[in-house]
C-alpha positions as CSV (number, residue, x, y, z in Angstrom):
1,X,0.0,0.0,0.0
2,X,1.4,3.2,-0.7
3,X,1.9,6.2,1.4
4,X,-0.5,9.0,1.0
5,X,0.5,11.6,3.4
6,X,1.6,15.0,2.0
7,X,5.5,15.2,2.2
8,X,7.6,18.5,1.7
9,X,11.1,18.9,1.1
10,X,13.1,21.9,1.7
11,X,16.5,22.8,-0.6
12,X,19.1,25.4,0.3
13,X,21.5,27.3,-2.4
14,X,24.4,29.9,-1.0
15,X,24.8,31.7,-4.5
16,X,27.7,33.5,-2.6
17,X,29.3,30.1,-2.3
18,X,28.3,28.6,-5.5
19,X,28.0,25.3,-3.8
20,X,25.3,22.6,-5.0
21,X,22.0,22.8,-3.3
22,X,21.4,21.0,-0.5
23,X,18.7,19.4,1.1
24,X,17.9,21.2,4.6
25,X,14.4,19.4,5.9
26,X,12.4,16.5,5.2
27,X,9.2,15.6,6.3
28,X,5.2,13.7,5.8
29,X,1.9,14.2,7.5
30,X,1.9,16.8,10.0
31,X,6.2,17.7,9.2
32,X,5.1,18.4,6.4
33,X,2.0,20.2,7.2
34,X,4.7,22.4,9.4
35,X,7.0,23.5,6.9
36,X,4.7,24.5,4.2
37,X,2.9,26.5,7.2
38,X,6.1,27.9,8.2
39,X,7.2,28.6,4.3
40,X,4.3,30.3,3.7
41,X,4.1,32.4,7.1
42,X,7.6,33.8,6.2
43,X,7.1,34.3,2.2
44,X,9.2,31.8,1.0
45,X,7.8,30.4,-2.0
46,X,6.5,27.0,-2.2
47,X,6.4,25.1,-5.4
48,X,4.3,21.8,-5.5
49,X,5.8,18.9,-7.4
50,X,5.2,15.9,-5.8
51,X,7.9,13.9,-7.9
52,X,10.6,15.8,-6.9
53,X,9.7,15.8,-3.5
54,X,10.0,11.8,-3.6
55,X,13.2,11.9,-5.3
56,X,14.2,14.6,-2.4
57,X,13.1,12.7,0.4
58,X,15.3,9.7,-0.6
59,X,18.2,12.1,0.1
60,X,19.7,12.7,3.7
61,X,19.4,16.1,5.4
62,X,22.4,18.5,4.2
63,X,23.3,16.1,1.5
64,X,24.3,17.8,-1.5
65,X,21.7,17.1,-4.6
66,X,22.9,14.7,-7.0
67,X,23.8,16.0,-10.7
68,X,20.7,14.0,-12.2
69,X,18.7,16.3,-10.2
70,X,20.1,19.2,-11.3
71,X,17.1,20.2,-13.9
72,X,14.3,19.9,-11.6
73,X,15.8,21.9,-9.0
74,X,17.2,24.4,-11.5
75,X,13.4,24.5,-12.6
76,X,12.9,24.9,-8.7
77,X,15.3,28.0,-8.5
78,X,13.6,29.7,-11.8
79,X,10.3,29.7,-10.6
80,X,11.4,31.3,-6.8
81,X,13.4,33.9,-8.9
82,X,9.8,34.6,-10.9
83,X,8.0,34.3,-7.9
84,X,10.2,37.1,-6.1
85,X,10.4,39.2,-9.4
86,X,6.5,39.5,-9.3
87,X,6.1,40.4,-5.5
88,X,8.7,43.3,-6.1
């Protein structure tokens, strides 16, 4: 049977540093629940794609993204940049 709670995953990218993104949370049901509360509460932009978030979620916390992924969460950073450029 699979899983149906919501999960969210959070990512991480220090331009200044120009290091890979990393994942920084993790979480289902009620984590999950939390974080998109929190992210929306303090603007950050949330962007639903539920594959990514399963291909995220296999990932341990502060583990740098893997090069496959590097598309959907360049796709990820695009949208925020949109999303921010709108709301100026």
């Amino acid at each position: 049977m699979k899983d149906k709670r919501l999960k969210a995953a959070a990512i991480r990218y220090d331009r200044e540093k120009h290091i890979a993104p990393k994942v920084t949370a993790i979480g289902k049901g009620l984590v999950a629940d939390t974080m998109i509360e929190k992210a929306s509460e303090h603007h950050i932009p949330i962007l639903e794609d539920a594959a990514l978030v399963e291909l995220l979620s296999e990932l341990n916390l502060n583990e740098t993204i893997p090069e496959e992924l590097y598309q959907a969460v360049a796709e990820v950073f695009a949208f925020i940049y949109r999303t921010d450029q709108s709301m100026e």
